[in-house]
C-alpha positions in Angstrom: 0.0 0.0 0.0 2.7 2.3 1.2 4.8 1.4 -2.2 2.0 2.4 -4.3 1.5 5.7 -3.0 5.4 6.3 -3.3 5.3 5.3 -6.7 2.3 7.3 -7.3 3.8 10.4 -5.6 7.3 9.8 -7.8 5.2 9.6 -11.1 3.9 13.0 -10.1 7.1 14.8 -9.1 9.2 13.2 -11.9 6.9 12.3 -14.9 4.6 15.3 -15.2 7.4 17.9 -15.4 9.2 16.4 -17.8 6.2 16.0 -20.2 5.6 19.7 -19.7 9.0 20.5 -20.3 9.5 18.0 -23.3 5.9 19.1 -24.7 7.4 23.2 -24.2 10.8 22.4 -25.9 8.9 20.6 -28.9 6.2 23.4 -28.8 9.3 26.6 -29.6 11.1 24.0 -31.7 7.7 24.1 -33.9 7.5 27.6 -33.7 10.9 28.5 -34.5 10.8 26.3 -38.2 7.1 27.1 -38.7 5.4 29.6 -37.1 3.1 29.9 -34.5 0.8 27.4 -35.2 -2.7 25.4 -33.9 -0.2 22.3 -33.0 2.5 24.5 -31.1 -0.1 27.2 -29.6 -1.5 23.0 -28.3 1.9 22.4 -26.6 2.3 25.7 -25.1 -1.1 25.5 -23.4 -0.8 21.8 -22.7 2.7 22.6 -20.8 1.3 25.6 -19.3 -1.8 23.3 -17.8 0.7 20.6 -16.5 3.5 23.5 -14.9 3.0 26.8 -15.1 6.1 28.9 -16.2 5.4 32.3 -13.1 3.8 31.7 -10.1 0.5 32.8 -9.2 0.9 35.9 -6.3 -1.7 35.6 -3.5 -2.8 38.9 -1.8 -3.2 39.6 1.5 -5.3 43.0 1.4 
């Protein structure tokens, strides 16, 4: 039980930002030799769903 949930949590924190990352990297690599198009405008949206380039500021007042 305990090994699924550390597998689990090392999918999470090892997996997922790599695919953003990988799906980024390919996303400017499209756009540099094509243009900004429906595929790479995909990837960047897709990587920006999985990890977020800026963190969101929380306010106080």
């Amino acid at each position: 039980m305990i090994q699924k949930r550390i597998a689990q949590w090392a999918l999470m924190a090892v997996a997922v930002p790599l695919a953003a990352a990988g799906a980024r990297r390919l996303s400017h690599s499209l756009e540099s030799r094509r243009g900004p198009t429906g595929v790479s405008r995909l990837l960047a949206k897709g990587a920006d769903l999985l990890r977020p380039q800026k963190a969101k500021r929380r306010r106080f007042w």
